[in-house]
N, CA, C and O of each residue as an XYZ file, in Angstrom:
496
protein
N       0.805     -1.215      0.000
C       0.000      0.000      0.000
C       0.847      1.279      0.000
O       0.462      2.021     -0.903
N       1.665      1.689      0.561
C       2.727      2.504      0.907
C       3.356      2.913     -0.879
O       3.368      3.979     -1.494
N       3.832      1.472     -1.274
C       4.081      2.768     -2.339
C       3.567      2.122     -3.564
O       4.354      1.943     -4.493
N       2.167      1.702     -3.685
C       0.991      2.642     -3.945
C       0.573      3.454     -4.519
O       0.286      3.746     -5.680
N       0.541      4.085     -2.937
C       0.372      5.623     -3.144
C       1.185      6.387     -3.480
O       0.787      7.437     -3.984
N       2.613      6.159     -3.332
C       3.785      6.729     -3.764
C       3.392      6.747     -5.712
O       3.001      7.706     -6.378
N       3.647      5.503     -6.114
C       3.272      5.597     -7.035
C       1.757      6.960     -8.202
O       1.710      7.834     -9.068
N       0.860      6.100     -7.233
C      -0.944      7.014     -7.846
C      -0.227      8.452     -7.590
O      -0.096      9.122     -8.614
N       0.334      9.123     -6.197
C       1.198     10.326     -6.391
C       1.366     10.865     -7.613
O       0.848     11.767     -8.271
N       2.589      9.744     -7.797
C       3.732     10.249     -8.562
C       3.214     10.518    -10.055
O       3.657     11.422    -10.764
N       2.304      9.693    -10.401
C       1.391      9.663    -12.000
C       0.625     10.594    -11.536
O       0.324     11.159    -12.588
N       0.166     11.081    -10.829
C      -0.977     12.057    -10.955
C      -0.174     13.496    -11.210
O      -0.174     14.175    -12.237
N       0.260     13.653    -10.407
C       1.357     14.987    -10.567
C       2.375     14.874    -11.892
O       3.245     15.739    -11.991
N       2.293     13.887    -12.856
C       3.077     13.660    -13.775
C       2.032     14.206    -15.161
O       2.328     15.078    -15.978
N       0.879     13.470    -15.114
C       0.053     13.720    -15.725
C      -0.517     15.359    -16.115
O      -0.608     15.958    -17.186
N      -0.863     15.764    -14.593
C      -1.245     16.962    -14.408
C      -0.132     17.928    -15.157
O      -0.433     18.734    -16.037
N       0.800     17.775    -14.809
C       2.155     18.473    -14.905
C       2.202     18.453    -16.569
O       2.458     19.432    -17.271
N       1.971     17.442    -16.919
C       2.048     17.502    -18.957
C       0.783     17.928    -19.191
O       0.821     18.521    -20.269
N      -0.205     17.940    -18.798
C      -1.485     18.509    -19.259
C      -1.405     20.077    -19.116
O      -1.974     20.793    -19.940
N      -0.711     20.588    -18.088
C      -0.413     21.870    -18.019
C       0.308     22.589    -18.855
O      -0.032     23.615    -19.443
N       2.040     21.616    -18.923
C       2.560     21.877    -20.356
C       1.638     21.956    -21.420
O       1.520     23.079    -21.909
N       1.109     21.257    -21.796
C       0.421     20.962    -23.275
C      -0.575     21.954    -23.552
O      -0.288     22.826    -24.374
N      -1.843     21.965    -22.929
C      -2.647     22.371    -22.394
C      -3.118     23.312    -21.419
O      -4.167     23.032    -20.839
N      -2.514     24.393    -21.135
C      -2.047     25.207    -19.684
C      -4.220     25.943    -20.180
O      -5.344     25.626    -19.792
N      -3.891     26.527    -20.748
C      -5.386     27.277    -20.741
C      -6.562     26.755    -20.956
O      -7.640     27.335    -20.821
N      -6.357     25.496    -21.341
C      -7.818     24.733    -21.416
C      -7.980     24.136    -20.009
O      -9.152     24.033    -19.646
N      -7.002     23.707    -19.110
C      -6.786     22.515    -18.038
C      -7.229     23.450    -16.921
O      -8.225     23.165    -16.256
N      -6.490     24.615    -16.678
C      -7.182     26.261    -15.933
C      -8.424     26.472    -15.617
O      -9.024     26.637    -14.555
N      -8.847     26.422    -17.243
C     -10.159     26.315    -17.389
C     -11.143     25.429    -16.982
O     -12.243     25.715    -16.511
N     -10.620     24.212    -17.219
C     -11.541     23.144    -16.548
C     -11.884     22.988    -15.034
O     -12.858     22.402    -14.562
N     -10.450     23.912    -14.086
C     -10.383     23.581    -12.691
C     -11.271     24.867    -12.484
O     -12.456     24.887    -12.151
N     -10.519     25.836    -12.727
C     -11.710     27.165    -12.132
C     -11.941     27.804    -12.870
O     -11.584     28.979    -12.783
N     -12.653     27.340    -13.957
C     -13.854     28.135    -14.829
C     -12.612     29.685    -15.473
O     -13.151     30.590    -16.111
N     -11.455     29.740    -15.267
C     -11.145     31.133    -15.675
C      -9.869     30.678    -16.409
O      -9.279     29.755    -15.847
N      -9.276     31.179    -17.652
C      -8.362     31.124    -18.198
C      -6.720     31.737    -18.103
O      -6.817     32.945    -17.890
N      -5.549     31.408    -18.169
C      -4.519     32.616    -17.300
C      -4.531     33.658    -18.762
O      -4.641     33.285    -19.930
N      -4.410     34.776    -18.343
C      -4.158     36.164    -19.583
C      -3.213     37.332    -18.458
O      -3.272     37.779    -17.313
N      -2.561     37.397    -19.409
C      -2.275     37.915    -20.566
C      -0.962     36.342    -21.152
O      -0.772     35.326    -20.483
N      -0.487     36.577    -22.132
C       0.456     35.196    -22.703
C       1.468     34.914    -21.838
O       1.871     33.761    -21.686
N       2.064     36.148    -21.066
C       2.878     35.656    -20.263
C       2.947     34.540    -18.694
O       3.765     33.878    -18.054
N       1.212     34.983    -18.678
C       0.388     34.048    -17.570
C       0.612     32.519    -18.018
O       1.123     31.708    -17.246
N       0.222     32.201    -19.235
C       0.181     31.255    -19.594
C       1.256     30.406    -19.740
O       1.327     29.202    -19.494
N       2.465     31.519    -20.366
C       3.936     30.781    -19.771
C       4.102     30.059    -18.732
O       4.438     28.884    -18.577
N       3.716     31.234    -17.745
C       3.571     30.749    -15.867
C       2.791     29.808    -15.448
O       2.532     29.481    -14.290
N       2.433     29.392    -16.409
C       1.406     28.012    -15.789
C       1.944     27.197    -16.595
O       1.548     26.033    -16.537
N       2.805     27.486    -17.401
C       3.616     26.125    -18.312
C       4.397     25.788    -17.177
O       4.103     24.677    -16.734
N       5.313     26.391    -16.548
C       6.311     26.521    -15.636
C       5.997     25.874    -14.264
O       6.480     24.886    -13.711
N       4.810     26.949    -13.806
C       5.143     26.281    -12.366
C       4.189     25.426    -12.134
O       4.410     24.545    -11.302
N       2.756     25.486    -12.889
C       1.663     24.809    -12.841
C       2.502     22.995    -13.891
O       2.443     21.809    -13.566
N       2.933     23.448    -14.699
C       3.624     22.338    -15.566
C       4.409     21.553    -15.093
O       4.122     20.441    -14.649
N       6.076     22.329    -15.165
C       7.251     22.047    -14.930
C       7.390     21.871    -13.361
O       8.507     21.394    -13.158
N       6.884     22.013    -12.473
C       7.069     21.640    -10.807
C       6.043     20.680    -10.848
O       6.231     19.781    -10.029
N       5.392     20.605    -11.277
C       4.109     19.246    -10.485
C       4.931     17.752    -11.558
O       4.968     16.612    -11.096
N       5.492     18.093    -12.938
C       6.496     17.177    -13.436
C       7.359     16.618    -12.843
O       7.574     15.407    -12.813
N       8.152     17.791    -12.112
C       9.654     17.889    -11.069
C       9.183     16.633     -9.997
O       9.749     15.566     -9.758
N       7.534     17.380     -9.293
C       7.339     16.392     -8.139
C       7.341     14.989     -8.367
O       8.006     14.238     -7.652
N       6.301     14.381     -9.779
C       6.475     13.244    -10.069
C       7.415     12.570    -10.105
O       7.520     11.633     -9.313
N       8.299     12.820    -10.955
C       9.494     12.663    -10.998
C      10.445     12.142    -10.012
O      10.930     11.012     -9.965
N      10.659     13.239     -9.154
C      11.162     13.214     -7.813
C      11.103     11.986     -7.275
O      12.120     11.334     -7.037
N       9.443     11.403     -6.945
C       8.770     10.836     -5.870
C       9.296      9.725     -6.935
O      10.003      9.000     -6.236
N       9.327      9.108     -8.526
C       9.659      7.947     -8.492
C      11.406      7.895     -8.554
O      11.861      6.752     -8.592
N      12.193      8.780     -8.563
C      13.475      8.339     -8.221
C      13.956      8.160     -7.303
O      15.004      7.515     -7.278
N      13.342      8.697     -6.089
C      13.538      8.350     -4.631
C      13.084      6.910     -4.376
O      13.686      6.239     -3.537
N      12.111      6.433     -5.021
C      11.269      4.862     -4.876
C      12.282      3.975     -5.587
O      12.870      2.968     -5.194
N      12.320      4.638     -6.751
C      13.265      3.546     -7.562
C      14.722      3.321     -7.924
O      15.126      2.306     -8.490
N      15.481      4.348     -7.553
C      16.657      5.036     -7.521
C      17.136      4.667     -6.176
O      17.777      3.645     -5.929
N      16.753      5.641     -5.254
C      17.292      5.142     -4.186
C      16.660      4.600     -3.287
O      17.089      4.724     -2.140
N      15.163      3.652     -3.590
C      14.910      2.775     -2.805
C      14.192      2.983     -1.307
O      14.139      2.241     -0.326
N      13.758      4.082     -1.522
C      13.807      5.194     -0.132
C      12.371      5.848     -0.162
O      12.081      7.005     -0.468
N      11.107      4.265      0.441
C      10.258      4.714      0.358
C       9.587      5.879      1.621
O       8.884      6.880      1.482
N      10.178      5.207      2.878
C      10.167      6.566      3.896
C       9.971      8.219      3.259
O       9.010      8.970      3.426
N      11.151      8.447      2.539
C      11.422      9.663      2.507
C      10.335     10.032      1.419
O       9.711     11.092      1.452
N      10.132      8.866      0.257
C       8.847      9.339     -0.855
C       7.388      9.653     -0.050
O       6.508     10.375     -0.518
N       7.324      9.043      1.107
C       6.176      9.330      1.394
C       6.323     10.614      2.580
O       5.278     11.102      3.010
N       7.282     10.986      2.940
C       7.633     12.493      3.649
C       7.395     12.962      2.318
O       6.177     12.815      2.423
N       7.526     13.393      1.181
C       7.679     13.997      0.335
C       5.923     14.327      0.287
O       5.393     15.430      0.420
N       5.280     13.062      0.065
C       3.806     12.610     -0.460
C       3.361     13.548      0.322
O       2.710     14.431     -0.237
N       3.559     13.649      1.777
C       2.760     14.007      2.688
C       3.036     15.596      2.682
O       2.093     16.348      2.925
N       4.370     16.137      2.396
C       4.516     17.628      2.940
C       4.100     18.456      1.608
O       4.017     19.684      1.616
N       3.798     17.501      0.236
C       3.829     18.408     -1.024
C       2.334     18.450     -0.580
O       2.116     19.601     -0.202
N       1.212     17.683     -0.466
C      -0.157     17.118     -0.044
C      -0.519     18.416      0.772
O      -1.137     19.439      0.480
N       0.115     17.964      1.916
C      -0.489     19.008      3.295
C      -0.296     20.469      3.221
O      -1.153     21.246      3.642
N       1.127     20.968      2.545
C       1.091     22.294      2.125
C       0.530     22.801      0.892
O       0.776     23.971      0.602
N      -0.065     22.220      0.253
C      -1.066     22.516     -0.733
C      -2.237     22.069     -0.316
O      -2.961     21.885     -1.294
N      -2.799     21.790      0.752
C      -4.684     21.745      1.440
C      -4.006     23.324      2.523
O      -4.777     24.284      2.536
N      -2.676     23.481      3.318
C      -2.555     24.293      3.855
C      -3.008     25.888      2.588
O      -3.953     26.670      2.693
N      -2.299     25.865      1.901
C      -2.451     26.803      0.571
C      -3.625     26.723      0.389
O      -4.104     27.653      1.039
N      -4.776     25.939     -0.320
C      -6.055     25.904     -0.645
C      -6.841     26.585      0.423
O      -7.658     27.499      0.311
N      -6.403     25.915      1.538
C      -7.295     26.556      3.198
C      -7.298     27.664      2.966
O      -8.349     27.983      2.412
N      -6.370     28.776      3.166
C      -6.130     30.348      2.928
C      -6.623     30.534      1.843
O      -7.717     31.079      1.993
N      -6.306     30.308      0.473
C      -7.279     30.596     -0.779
C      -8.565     30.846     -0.090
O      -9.058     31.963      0.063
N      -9.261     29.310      0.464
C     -10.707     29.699      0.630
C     -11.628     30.471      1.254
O     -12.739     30.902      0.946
N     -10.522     30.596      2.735
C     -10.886     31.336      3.952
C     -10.869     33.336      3.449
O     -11.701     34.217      3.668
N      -9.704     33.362      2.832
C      -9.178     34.816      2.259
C     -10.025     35.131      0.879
O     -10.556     36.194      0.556
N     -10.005     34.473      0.503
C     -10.725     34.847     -1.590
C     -12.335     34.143     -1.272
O     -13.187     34.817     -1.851
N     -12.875     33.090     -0.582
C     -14.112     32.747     -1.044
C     -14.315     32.623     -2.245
O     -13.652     33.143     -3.143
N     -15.446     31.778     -2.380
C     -16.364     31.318     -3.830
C     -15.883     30.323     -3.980
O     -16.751     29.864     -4.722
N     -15.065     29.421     -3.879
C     -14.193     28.657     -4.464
C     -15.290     27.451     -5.118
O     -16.137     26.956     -4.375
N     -15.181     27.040     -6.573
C     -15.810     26.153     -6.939
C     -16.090     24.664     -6.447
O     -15.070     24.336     -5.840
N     -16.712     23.945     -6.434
C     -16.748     22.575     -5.882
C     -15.048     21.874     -5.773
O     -14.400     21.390     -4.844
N     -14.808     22.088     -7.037
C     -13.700     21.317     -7.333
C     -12.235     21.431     -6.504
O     -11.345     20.589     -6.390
N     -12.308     22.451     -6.107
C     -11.107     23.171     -5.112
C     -11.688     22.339     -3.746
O     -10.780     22.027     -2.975
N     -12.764     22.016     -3.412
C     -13.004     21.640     -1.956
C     -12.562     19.939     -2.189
O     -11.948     19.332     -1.311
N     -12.930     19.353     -3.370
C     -12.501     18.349     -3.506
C     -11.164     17.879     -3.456
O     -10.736     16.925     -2.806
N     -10.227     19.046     -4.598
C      -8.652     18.998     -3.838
C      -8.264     18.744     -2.552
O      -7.554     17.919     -1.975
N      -8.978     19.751     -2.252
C      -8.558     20.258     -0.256
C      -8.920     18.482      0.560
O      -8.182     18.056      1.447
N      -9.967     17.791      0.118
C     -10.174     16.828      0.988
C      -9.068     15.895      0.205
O      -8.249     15.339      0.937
N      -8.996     15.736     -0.792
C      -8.285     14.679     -1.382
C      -6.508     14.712     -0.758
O      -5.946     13.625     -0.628
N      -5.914     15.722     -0.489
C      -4.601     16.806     -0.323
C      -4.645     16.367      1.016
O      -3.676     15.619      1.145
N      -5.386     16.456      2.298
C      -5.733     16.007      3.143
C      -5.961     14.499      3.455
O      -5.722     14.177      4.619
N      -6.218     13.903      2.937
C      -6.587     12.643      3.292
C      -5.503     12.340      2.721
O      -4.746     12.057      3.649
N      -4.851     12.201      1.578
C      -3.830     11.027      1.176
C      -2.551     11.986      1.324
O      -1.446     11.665      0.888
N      -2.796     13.122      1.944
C      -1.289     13.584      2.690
C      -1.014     12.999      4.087
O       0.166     12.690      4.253
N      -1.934     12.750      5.251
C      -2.242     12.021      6.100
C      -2.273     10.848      6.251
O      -2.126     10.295      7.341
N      -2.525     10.126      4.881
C      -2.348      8.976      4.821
C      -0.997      8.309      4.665
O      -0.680      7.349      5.367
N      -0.315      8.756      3.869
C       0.986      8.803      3.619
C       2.116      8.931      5.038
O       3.050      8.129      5.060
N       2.014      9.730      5.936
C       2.347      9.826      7.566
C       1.727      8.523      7.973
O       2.584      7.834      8.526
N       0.339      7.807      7.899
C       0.179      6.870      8.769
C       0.950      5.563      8.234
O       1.306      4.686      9.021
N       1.231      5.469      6.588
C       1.940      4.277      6.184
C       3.281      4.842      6.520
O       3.951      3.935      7.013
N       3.866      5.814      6.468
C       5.203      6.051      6.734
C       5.542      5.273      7.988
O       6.537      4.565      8.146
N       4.282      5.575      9.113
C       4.620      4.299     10.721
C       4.634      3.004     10.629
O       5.384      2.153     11.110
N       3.537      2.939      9.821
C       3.871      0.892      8.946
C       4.715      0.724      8.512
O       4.851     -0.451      8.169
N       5.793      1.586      8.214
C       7.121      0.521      7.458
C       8.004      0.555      8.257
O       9.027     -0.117      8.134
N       7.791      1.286      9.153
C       9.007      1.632     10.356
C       9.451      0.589     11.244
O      10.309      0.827     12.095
């Protein structure tokens, strides 16, 4: 189970991460109804919306498969997880409206960031 989730992680943030590349203004669009503008926005979501959620995938399977080091993939799982439901929290509390889909993050970010800490004690 442990890595798993390391794994479902690591493809999801891989996925996301090329759909952003590829796709940055349609994928935007699909999460919160609004598109990035002006072109240079859209760069910025090639980049950090793209190229870092790639980085994370990435990351999480060379630590698994590279160096074997599922502990630390799932510290990873858990602190990229929890500080992005921490981030979403403030979004929601500070900006309001937030579409369905953002609350769904927030529980999902939460639960399998948490989850990830409780298998981290199972392998110990």
């Amino acid at each position: 189970m442990p890595k798993l989730l390391v794994y479902a992680t690591a493809l999801f943030f891989l996925v996301y991460g090329a759909l952003f590349i590829v796709i940055p203004a349609e994928i935007a669009y699909l999460i919160t109804d609004s598109s990035p503008e002006p072109t240079s926005a859209t760069i910025d979501f090639r980049a950090t919306y793209g190229g870092a959620q790639l980085a994370i995938g990435v990351i999480l399977l060379w630590i698994v498969r590279q160096k074997n080091d599922l502990d630390l993939a799932l510290v990873l799982v858990s602190f990229v997880l929890l500080l992005m439901a921490l981030g979403r929290s403030i979004g929601i509390v500070v900006d309001g409206q937030a579409n369905t889909l953002m609350y769904v993050y927030l529980v999902a970010e939460v639960v399998f960031g948490i989850l990830a800490l409780v298998l981290r004690k199972d392998i110990s």
